[in-house]
C-alpha angles and dihedrals in degrees: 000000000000092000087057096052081053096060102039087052081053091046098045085050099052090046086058097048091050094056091044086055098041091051087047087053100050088045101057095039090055096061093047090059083048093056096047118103107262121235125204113234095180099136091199098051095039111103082178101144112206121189132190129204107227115197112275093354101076116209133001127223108224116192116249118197098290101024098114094033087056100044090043086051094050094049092044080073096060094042125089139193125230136208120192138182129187137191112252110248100238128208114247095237094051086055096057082055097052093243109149127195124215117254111258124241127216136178128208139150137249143199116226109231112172125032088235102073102284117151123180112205143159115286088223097062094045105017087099102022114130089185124027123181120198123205125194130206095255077053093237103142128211122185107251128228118190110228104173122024123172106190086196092060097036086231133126136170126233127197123199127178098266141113144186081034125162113277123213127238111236122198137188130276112188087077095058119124131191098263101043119134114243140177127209125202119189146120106262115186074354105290093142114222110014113163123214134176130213136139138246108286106177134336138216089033118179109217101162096140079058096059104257125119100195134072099269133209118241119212134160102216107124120277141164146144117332089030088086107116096029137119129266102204139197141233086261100051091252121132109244103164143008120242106245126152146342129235120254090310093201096062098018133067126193091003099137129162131203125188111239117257100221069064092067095033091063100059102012086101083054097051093050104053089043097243117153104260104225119209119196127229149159102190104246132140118203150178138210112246126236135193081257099049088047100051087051092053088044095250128143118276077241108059132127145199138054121298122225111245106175137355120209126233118272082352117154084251097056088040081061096042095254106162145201106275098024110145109222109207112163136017122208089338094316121118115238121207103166134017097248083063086056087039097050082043095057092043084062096053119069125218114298096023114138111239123197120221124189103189130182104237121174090336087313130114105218125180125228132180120203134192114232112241138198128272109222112189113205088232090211092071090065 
């Protein structure tokens, strides 16, 4: 009995002297949190930028609070609105009965590219107009001339009376990637101005039934009538693209195309100085072959090269006796293994440049040279 009032004395102390200890442990770690430097964790009030390096990207530019909102505000400068009329096209017949028809009116958007009252545009906003009225972002307006227009690029220059005006950054576009982020400006139902975001979406698309004759970027940042003209811009400020068209509105959603801005780069010089922008050509359609394509033309599993689909009439290839199912498989010494490679060959040649073909015709290599051509766009199918 006595043993067991022992150790319940022992026990009752022990209890006493934790509590004490424990008490003595809560007290002082509290006043060293106290202590400690506070840091604000607010996620709506930190303008805390973090960045991350990414292999073979460097480093990665992540968006703080007003990122977008700052890069979309610098390039507004750059960027112009632009009202157009045009005299309605009217039918002989109506004439002789003294019907006339209004003028039409059109909106559309521009990037400034030289201080001195340079604008770059689509062709197919200015390429008719009779009037067209520029306003900048400061909303001074200047009546436009257009001074340089290319149907095949969809591009045209404009020229106002200003000087010491806003440039535009332009970037680069062979580097873009799906995934990309991206900002278009435009005025879209003209609302001049409006700013989306999107992203890249695809890149070297191929739209010819839509009208347009160069590799296109595809976004998805919002665009409609009254954004073509306008930039397409990246994370940097920098142009990359020009807002052109949008695929087939009535069955597609956020199907949006741009053209490049290495595009423009290469005859904006040209535009602007009103000289006549040449397009080579030889008049060929292709297709890349496949094992499958091979096997049905009787060709080995093996074979390379781009098959003639189609020649067109009085064309610089039917003037050199290029036919339907040759097999071009080399140009000037250079192996071909898809069109886009011909295509990007003949680019590189002018009008009247002499092109060597060496075609797979019925299990024989022939040779055929072929002068380049000119590519002459009817300007009323834009």
């Amino acid at each position: 009995m006595s043993r067991n009032r022992k150790s319940g004395k022992i026990d009752f102390m022990s209890m006493v002297l934790g509590c004490l200890l424990g008490a003595l442990v809560i007290l002082v770690g509290y006043d060293v949190i106290q202590r400690m430097p506070s840091k604000s964790v607010n996620p709506t009030t930190s303008t805390t930028t973090r960045t991350t390096t990414s292999s073979g990207d460097g480093a990665f530019l992540a968006m703080a609070e007003n990122t977008i909102a700052d890069i979309a505000e610098e390039a507004s400068k750059s960027v112009v609105n632009i009202n157009v009329r045009t005299n309605a096209q009217v039918h002989p017949m109506l004439q002789m009965m003294g019907i006339e028809m209004p003028p039409q009116e059109g909106v559309g958007s521009g990037i400034i590219v030289k201080s001195n009252g340079y604008i770059l545009t689509n062709y197919h906003v200015v390429g008719d107009a009779s009037e067209i009225l520029v306003t900048l972002n400061d909303k001074r307006q200047f009546k436009g001339k257009v001074v340089g227009k290319d149907a095949y690029t969809d591009l045209a220059a404009v020229k106002i009376d200003a000087t010491d005006l806003p440039v535009a950054k332009l970037g680069v576009s062979k580097t873009l990637r799906p995934g990309d982020w991206v900002i278009a400006i435009g005025s879209p139902m003209g609302i001049d101005h409006t700013v989306t975001m999107g992203i890249i979406s695809g890149v070297n698309r191929n739209l010819v039934n839509e009208g347009s004759r160069v590799q296109l970027i595809q976004t998805d940042a919002a665009i409609n009538q009254g954004n073509s003209g306008g930039p397409l811009i990246n994370i940097h400020g920098e142009v990359v693209g020009m807002n052109e068209l949008i695929f087939n509105p009535r069955f597609a959603q956020n199907m949006c195309f741009a053209i490049p801005v290495d595009v423009f780069k290469e005859v904006s010089d040209q535009l602007i100085s009103g000289q006549k922008v040449l397009h080579p050509w030889v008049g060929l359609g292709m297709q890349d072959i496949s094992d499958d394509l091979a096997r049905a033309m009787g060709l080995p599993k093996n074979t390379r090269g781009v098959v003639v689909i189609q020649v067109v009439p009085d064309s610089p290839a039917e003037q050199s006796n290029v036919a339907l199912a040759d097999v071009i498989q080399k140009i000037d010494g250079k192996e071909v293994n898809s069109a886009q490679e011909v295509k990007d060959l003949i680019k590189g040649h002018k009008p009247q440049d002499r092109m060597t073909f060496l075609v797979l015709r019925a299990g024989k290599l022939v040779p055929i040279d072929v002068i380049v051509g000119e590519f002459k766009m009817d300007e009323r199918r834009r």
